[in-house]
Rosetta silent file (secondary structure, phi, psi, omega in degrees, C-alpha in Angstrom):
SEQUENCE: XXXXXXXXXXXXXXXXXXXXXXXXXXXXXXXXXXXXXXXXXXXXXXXXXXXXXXXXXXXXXXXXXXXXXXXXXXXXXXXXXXXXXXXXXXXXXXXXXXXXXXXXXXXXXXXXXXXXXXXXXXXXXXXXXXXXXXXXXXXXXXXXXXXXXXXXXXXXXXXXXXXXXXXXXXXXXXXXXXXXXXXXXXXXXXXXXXXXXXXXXXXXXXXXXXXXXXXXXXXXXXXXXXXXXXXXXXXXXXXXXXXXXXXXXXXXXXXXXXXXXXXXXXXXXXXXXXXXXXXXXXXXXXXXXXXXXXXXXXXXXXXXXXXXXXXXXXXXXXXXXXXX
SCORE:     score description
SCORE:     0.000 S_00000001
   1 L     0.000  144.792 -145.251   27.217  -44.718    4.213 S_00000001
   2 L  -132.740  135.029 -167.412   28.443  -47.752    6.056 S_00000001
   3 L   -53.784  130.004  177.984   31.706  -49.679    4.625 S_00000001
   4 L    88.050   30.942 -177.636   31.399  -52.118    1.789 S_00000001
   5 L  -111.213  139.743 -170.935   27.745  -50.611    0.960 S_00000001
   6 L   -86.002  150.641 -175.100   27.530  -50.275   -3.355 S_00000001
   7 L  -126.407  132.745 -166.079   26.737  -47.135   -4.569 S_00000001
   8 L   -29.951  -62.644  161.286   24.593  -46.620   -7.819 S_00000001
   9 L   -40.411  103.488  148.391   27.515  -44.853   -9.137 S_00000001
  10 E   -79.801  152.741 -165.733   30.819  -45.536   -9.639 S_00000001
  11 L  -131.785  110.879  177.150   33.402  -43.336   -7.716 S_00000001
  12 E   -89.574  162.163 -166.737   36.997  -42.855   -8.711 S_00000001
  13 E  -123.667  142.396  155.416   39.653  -41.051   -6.739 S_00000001
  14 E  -131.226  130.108 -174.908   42.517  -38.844   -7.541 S_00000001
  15 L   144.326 -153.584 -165.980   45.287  -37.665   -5.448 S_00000001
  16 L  -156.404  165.273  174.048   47.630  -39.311   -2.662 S_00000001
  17 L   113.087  121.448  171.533   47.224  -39.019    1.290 S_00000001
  18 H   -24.787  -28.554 -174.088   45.482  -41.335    3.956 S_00000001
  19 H   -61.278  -44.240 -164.803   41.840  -39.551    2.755 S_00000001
  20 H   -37.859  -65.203 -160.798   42.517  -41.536   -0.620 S_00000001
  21 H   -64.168  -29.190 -178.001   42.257  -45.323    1.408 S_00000001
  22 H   -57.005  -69.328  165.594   39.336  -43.535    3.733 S_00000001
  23 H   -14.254  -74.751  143.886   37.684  -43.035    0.405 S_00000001
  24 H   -24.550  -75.984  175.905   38.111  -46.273   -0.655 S_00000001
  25 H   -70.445  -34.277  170.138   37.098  -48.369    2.283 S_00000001
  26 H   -58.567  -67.738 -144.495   33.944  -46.074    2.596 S_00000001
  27 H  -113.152   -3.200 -176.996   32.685  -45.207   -0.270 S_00000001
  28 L    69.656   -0.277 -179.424   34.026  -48.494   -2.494 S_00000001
  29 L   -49.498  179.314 -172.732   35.986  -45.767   -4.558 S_00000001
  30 E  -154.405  100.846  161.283   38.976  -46.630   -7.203 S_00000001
  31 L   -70.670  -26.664 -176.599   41.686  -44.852   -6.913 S_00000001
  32 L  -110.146   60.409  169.436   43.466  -45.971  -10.070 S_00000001
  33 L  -102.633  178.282  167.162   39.880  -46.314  -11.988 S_00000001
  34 L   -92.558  141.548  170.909   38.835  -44.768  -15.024 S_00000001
  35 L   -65.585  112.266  166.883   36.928  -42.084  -15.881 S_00000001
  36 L  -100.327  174.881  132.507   33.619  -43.062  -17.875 S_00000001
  37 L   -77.585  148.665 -172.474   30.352  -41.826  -18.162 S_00000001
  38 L    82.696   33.344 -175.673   27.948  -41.885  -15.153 S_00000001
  39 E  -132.076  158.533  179.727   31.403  -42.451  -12.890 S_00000001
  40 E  -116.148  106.034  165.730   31.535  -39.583   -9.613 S_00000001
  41 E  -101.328  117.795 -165.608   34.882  -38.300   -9.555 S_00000001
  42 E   -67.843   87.526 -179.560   36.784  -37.646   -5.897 S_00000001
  43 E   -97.156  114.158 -155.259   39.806  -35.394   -6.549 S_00000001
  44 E   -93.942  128.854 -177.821   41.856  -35.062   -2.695 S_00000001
  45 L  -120.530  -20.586  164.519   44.026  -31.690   -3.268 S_00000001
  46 L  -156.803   81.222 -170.157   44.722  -31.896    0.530 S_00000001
  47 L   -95.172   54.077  151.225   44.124  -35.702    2.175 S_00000001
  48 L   105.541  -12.865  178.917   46.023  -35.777    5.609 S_00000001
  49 L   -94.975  -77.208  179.287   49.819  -34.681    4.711 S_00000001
  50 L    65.375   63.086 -177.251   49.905  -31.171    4.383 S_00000001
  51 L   -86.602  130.913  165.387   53.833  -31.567    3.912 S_00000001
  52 L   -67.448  153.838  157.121   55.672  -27.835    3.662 S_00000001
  53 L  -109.816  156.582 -169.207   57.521  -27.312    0.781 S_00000001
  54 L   -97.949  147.951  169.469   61.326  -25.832    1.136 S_00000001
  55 L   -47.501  -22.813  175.455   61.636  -22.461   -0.429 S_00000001
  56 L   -77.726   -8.294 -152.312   63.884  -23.894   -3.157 S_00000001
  57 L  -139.111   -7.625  171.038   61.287  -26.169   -4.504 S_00000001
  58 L   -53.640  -10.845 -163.020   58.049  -23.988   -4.623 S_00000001
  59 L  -102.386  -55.557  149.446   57.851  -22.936   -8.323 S_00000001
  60 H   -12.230  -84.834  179.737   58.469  -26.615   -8.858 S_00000001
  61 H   -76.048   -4.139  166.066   56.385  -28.035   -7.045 S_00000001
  62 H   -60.618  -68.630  170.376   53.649  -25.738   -7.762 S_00000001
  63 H   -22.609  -82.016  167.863   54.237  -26.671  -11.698 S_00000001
  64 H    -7.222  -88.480 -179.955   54.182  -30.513  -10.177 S_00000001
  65 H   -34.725  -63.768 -144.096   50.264  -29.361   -8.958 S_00000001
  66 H   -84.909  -39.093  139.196   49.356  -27.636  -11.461 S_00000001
  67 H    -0.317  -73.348 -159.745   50.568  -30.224  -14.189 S_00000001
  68 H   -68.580  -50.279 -152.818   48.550  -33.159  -12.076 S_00000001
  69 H   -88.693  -51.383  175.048   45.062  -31.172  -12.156 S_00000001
  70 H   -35.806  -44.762  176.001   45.288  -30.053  -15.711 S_00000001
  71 H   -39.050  -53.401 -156.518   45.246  -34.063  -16.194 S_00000001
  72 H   -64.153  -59.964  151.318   42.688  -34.377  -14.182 S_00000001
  73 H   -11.065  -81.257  172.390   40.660  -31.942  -16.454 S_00000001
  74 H   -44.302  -58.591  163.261   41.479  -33.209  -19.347 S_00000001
  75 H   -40.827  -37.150  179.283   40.445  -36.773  -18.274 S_00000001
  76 H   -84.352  -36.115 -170.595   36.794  -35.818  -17.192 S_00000001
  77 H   -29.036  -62.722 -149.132   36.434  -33.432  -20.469 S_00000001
  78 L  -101.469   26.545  170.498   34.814  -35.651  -22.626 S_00000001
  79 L  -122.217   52.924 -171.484   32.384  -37.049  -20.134 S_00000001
  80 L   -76.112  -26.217 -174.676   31.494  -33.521  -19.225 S_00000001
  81 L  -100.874    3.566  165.822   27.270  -33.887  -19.201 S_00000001
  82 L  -149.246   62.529  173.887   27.965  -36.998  -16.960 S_00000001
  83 E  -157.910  150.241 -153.307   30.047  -36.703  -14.650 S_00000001
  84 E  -135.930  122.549 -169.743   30.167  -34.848  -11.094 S_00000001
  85 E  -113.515  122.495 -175.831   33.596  -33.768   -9.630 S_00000001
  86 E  -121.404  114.746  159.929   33.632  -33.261   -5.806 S_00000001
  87 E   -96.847  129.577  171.689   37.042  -31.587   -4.455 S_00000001
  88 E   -84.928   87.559 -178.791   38.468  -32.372   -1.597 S_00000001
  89 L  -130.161 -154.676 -140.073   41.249  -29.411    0.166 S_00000001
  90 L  -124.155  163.715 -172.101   41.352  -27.866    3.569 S_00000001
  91 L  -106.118   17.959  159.456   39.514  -25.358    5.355 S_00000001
  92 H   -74.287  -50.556 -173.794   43.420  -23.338    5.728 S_00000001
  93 H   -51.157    6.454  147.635   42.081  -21.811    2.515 S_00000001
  94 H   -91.929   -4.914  162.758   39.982  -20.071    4.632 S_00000001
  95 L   107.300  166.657 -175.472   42.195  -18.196    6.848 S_00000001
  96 L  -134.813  131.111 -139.015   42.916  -19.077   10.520 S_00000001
  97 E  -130.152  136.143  159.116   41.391  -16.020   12.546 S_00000001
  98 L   -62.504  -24.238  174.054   42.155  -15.153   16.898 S_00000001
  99 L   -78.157  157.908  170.418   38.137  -15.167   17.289 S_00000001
 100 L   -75.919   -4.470 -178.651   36.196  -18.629   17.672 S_00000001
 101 L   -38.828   93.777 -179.090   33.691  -17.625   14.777 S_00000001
 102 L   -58.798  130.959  163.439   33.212  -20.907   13.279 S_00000001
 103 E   -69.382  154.305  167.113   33.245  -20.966    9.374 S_00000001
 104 L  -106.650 -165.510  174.922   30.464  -21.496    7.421 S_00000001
 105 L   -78.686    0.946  175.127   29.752  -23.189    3.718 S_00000001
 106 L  -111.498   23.101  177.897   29.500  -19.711    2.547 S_00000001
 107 L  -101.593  151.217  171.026   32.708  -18.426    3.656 S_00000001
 108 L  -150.424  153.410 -100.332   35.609  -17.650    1.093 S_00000001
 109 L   -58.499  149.774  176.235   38.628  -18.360    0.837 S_00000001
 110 L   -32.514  149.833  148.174   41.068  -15.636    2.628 S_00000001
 111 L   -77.651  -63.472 -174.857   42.272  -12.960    0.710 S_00000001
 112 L  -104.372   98.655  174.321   45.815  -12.779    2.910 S_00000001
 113 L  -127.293  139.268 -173.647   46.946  -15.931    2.898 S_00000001
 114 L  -110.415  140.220  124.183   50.440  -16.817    3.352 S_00000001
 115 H    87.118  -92.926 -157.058   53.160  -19.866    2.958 S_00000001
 116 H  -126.426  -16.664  130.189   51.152  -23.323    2.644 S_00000001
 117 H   -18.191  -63.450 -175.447   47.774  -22.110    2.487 S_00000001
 118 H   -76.314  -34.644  171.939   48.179  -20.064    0.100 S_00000001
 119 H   -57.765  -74.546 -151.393   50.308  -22.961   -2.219 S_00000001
 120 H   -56.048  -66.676 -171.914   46.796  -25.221   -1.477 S_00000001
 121 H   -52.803   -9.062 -166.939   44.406  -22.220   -2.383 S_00000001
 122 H  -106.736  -69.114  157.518   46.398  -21.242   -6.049 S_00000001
 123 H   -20.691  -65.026 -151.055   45.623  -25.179   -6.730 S_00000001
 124 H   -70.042  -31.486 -159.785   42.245  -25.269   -5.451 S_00000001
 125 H   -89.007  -36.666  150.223   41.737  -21.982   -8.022 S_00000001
 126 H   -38.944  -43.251  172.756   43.328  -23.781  -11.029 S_00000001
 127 H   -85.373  -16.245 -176.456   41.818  -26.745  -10.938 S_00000001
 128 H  -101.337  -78.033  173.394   38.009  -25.047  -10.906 S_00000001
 129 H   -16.127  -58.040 -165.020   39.432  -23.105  -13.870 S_00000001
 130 H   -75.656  -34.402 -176.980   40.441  -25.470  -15.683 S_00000001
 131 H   -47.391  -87.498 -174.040   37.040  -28.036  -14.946 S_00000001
 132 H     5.725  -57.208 -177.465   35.470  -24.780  -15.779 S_00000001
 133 H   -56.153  -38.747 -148.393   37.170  -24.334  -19.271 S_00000001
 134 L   -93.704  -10.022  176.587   36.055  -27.726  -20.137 S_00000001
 135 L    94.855   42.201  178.692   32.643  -27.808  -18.894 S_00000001
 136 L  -143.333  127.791  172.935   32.523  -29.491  -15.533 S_00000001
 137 L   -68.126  149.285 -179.038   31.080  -28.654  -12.849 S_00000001
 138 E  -147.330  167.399  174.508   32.434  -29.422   -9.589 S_00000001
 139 E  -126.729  144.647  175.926   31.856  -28.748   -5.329 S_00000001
 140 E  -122.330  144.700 -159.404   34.773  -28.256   -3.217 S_00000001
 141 E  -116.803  104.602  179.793   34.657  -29.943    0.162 S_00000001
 142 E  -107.725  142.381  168.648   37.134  -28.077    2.905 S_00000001
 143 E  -103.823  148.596  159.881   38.163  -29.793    5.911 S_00000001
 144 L   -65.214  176.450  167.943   38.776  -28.988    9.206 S_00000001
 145 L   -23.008  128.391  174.660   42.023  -30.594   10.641 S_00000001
 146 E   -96.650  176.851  156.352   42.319  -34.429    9.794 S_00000001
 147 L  -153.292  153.794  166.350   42.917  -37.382   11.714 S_00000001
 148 L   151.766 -168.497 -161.784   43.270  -41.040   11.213 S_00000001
 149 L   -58.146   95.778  161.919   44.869  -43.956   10.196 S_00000001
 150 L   115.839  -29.565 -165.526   48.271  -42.724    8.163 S_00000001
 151 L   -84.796   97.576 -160.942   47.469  -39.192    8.770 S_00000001
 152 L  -115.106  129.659 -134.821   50.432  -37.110    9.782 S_00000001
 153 L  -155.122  165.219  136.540   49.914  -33.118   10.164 S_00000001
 154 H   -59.833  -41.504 -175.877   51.503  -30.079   11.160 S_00000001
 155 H   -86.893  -54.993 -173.160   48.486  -30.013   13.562 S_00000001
 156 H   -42.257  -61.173 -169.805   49.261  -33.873   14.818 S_00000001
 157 H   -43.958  -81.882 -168.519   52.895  -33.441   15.091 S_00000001
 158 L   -17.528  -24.798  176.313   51.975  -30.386   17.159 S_00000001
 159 L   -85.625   -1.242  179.575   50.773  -33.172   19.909 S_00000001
 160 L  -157.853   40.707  136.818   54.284  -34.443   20.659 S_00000001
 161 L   -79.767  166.452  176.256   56.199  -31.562   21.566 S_00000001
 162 L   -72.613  -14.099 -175.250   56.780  -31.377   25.624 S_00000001
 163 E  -141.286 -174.279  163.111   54.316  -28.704   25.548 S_00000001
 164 E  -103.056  122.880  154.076   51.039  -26.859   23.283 S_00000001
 165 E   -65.601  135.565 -168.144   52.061  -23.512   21.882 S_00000001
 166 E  -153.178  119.084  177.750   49.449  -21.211   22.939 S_00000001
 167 E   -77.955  135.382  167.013   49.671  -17.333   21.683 S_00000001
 168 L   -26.316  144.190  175.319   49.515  -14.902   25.225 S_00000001
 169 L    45.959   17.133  175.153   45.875  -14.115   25.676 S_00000001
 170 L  -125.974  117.602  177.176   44.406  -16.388   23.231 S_00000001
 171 L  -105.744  110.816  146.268   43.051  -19.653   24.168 S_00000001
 172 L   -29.651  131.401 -171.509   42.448  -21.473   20.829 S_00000001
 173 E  -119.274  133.156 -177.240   39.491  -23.747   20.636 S_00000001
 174 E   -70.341  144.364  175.486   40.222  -27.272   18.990 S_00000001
 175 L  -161.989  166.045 -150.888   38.400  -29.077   16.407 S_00000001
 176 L  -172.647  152.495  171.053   38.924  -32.157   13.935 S_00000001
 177 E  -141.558  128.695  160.588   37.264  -34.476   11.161 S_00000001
 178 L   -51.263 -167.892  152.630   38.226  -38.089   10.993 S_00000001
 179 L  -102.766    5.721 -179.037   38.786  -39.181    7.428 S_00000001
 180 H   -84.328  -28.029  164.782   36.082  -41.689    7.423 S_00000001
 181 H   -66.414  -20.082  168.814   33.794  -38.798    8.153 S_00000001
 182 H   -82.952  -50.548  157.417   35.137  -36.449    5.635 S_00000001
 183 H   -37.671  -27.656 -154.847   34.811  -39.553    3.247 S_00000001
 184 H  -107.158  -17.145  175.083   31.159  -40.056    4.315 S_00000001
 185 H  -102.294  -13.086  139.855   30.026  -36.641    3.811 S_00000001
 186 H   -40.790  -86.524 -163.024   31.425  -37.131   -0.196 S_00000001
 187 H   -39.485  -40.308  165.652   29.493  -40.058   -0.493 S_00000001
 188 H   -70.710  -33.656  146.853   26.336  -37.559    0.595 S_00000001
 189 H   -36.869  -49.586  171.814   27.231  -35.096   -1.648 S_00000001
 190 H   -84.915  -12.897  177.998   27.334  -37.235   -4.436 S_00000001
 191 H   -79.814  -44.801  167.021   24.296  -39.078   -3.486 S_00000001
 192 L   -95.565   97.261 -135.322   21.957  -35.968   -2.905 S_00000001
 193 L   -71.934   50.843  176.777   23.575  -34.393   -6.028 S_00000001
 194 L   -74.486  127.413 -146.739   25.174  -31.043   -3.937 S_00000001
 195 L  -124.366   -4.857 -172.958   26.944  -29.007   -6.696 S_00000001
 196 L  -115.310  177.705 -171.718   27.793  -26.135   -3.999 S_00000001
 197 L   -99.341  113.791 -157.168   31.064  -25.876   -1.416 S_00000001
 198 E  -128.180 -179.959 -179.911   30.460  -26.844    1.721 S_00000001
 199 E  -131.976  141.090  170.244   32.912  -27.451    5.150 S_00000001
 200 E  -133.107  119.097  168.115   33.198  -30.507    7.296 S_00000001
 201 L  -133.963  169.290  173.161   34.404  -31.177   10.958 S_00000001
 202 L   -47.569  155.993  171.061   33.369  -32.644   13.867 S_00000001
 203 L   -70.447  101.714  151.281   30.278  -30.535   15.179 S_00000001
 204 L   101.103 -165.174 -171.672   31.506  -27.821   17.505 S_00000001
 205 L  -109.891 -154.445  152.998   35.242  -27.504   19.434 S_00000001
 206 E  -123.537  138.812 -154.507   37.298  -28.264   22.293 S_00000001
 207 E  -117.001  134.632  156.520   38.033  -25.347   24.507 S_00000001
 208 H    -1.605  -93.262  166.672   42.161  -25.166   25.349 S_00000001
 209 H   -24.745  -59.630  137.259   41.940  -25.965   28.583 S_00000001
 210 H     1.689  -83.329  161.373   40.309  -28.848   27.716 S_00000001
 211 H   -70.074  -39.224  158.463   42.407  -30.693   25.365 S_00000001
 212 H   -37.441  -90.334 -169.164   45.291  -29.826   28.151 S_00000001
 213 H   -54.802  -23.400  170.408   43.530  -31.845   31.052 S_00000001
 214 H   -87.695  -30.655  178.450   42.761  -34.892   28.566 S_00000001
 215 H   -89.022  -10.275 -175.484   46.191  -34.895   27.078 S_00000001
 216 L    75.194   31.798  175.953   48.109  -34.252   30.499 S_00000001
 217 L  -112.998  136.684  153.613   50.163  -31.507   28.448 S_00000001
 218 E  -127.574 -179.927 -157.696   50.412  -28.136   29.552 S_00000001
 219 E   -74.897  159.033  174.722   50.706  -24.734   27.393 S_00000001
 220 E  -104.434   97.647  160.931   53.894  -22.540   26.448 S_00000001
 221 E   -86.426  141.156 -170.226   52.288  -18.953   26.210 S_00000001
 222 E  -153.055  158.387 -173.111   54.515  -16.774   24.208 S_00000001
 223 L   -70.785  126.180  178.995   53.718  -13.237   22.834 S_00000001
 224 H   -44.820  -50.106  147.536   52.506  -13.734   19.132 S_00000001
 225 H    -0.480  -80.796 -169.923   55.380  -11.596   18.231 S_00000001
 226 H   -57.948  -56.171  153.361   57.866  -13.896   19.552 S_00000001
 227 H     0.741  -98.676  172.641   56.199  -16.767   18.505 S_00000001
 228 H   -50.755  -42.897  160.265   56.566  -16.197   15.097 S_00000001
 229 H   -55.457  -39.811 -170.253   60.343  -14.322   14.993 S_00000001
 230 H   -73.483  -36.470  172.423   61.518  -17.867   16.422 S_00000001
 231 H   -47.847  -72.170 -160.987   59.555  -19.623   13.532 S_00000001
 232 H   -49.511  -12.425  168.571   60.932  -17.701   10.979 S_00000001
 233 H   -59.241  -64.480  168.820   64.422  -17.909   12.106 S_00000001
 234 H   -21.065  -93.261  169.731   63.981  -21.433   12.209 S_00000001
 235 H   -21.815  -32.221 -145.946   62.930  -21.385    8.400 S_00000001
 236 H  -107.370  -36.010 -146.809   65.412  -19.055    7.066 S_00000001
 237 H   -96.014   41.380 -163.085   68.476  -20.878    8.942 S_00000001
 238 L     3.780   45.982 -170.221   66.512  -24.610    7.576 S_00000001
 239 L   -89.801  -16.149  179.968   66.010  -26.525   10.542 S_00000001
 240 L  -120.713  111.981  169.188   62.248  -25.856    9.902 S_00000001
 241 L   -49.885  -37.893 -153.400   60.249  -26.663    6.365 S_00000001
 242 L  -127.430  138.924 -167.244   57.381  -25.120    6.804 S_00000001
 243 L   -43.275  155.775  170.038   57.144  -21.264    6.775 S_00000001
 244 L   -54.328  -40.888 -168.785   56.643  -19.326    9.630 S_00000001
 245 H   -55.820  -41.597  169.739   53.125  -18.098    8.282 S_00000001
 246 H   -49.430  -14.800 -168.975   51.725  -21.741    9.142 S_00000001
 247 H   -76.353   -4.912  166.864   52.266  -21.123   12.408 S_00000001
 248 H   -91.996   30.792  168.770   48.807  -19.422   12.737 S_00000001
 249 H  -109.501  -11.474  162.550   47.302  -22.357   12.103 S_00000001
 250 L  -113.873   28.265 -169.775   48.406  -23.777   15.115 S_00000001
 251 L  -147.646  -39.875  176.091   47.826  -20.764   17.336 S_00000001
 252 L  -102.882  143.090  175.481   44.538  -19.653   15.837 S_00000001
 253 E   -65.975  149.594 -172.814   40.807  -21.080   15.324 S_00000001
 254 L   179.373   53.543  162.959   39.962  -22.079   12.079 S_00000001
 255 L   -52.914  150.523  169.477   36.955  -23.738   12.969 S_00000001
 256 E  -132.844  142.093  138.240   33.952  -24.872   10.632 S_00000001
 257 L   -71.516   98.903  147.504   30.116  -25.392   10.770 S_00000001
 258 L   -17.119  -21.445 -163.793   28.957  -28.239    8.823 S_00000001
 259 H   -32.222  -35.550 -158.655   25.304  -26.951    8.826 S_00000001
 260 H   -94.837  -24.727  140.069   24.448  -27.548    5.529 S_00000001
 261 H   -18.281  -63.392 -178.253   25.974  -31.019    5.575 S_00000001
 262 H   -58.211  -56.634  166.563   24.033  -31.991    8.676 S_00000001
 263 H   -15.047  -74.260 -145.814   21.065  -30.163    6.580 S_00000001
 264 L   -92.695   21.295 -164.687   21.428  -33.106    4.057 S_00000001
 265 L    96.267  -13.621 -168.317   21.620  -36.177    6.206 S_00000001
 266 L   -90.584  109.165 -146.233   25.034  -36.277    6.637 S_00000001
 267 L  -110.260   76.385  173.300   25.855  -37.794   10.326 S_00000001
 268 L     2.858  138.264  155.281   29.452  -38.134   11.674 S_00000001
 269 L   -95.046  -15.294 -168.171   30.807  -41.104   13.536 S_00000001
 270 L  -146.937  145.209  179.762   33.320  -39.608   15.743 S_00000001
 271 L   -97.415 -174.288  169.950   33.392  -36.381   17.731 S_00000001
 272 H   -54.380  -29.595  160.536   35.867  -34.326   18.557 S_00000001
 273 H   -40.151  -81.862 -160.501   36.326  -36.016   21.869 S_00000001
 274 H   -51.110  -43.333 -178.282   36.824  -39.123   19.843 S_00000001
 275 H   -94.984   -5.384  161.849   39.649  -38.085   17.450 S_00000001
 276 H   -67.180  -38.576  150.838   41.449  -35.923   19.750 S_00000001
 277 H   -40.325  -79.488 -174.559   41.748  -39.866   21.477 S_00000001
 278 H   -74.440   -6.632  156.052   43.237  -40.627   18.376 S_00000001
 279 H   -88.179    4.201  164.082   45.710  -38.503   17.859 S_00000001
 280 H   -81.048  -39.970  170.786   46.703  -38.988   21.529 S_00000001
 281 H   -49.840  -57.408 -179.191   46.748  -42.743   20.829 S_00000001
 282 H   -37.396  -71.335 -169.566   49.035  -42.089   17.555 S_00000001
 283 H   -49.563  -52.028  178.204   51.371  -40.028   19.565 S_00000001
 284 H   -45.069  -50.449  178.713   51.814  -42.174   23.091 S_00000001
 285 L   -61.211    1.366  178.631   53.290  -44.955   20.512 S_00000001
 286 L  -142.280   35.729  158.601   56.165  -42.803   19.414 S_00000001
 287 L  -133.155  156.111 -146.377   57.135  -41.035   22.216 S_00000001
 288 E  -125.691  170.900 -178.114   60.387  -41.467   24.037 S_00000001
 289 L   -13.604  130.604 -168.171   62.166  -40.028   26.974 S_00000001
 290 L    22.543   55.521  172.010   60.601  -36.496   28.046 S_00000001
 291 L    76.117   10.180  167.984   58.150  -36.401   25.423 S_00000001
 292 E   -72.848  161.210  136.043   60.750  -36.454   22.417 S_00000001
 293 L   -55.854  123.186 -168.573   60.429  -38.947   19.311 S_00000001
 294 L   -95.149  171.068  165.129   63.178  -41.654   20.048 S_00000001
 295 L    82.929 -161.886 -169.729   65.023  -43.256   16.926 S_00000001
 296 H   -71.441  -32.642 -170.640   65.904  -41.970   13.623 S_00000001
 297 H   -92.346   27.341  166.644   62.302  -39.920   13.604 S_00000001
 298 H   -53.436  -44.703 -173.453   62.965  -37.589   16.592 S_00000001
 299 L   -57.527  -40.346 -134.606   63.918  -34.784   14.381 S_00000001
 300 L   -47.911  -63.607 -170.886   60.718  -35.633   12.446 S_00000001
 301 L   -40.833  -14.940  162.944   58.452  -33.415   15.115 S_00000001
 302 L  -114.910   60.608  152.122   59.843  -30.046   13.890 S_00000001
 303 L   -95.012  -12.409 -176.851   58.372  -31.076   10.741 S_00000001
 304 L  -133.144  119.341 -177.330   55.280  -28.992   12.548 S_00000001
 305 H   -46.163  -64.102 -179.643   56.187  -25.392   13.076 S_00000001
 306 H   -37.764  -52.307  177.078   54.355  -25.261   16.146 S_00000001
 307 H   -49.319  -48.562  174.508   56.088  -27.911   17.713 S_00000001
 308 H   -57.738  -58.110 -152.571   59.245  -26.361   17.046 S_00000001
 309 H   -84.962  -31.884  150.918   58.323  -23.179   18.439 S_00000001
 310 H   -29.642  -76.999 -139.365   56.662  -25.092   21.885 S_00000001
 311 H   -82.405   -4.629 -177.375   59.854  -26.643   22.487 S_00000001
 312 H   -94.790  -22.206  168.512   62.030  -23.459   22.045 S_00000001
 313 H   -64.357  -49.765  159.588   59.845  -22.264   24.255 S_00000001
 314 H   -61.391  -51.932 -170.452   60.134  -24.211   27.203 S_00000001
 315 H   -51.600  -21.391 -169.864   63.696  -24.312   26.596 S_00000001
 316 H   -92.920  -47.277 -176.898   63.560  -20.106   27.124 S_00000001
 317 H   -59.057  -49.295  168.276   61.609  -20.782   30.210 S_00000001
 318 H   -36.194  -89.988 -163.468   63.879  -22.983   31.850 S_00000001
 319 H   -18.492  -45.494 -165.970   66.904  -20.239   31.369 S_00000001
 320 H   -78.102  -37.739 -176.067   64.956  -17.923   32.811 S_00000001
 321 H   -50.011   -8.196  157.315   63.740  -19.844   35.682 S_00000001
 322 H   -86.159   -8.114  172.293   67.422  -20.425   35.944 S_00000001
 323 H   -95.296  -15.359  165.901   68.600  -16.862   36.394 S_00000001
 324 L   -64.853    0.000    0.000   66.526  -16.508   39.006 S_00000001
């Protein structure tokens, strides 16, 4: 669907996060509209932040979540025989795996999921409860990794350390969905009336190597082990937000196939090529002397575990290369 084109339907949005304005400008959506009958409602459970929560604030901020969806619930309830709920969270609820096996729309969600995953997936299962109680059906739409305008990651951030964390023997294969493209495959959902849970990313990866020679970065390899012991230090002593467990999300594939998307007409604007360009474009505008963030947001970059654990990394190589 091509921006400013009206859609039989109106389609309201709920949630916060750059997907919200993608949503908008695509699809004509309203985020602060009302529910009626005959209205298609977007609810974004994970649109482009994917901010950790500190360990003090989880029970909270769960409450927070689970609070906001009950609403949500409640609001569609008494348009229940006309109205269509399409959720929008992440393809982390599906686990992040060392093989390249791309997920499919039938895979589901992890069983051992840890740390900010696992926060998204306890949402994602609440909120289909509760439509459920009330008699609305809904499809939930997981993304691969976002990017765009506004959209600040764990995974971006991950782009402006001095180096890519890379676990010893695994070369990770890359992959991304803009958000006008996650928007644009709603708008097909609700237009060919898909009621089942599907995944969307660009069509196919970027091999390691790859994303290296186009970004001019090269890799940190560090024993998974290690890896992870540095995160979690990191966490426990609070120089780092977001648990150590995220860090296999930045180490590991957690790839998707679109097929049944593609199936239904629905046809991306930007590949993978194309948005790893933009999150190299994002980054080159905020980075300062040897690949750090200059100004008051330097610290910001070990806001993404990986990043943190990259730069502790190099930092170990140098030493040793200095004891030699």
């Amino acid at each position: 669907m091509s921006d400013g084109e009206v859609r039989s339907r109106r389609t309201v949005v709920r949630g916060t996060g750059p997907l919200v304005g993608a949503l908008a400008r695509v699809l004509g959506a309203e985020p602060d509209g009302s529910v009626e009958a005959g209205t298609d409602v977007v609810v974004v459970l994970a649109g482009g932040t994917f901010a950790p929560v500190p360990p003090s604030r989880v029970a909270e901020h769960q409450a927070e979540r689970y609070t906001a969806v009950d609403a949500i619930a409640a609001e569609v309830a008494p348009h229940a025989d006309d109205v269509r709920v399409v959720v929008v969270s992440s393809a982390v609820t599906l686990g992040a795996r060392p093989d390249a096996t791309p997920l499919g729309d039938d895979a589901p969600v992890a069983v051992a999921l840890d740390g900010t995953a696992l926060l998204l997936a306890m949402v994602e299962a609440h909120l289909r409860e509760a439509l459920d109680a009330v008699g609305v059906r809904s499809a939930t739409l997981r993304t691969a990794p976002l990017v765009g305008p506004g959209v600040d990651t764990m995974i971006t951030r991950h782009f402006e350390a001095p180096r890519l964390l890379a676990v010893r023997g695994h070369a990770r294969s890359w992959q991304f969905v803009h958000v006008d493209d996650v928007a644009s495959a709603v708008g097909v959902m609700l237009d060919q009336d898909v009621r089942s849970d599907h995944v969307v990313g660009a069509p196919g990866a970027l091999a390691l190597a790859h994303v290296l020679a186009v970004s001019g970065m090269r890799a940190v390899e560090l024993p998974e082990s290690t890896a992870l012991s540095v995160a979690e230090r990191l966490h426990r002593a609070g120089v780092l937000p977001a648990p150590a467990a995220d860090l296999g999300y930045v180490v590991h594939d957690w790839t998707v196939e679109p097929a049944g998307l593609l199936a239904v007409g629905w046809e991306p604007a930007w590949s993978n090529e194309d948005c790893l360009g933009v999150v190299l474009d994002d980054v080159r505008g905020r980075f300062g002397v040897a690949g750090r963030r200059v100004g008051g947001r330097d610290a910001a970059a070990f806001g993404a575990v990986g990043a943190a654990v990259a730069l502790l990394g190099t930092a170990a190589v140098r030493r040793q290369l200095r004891r030699r």
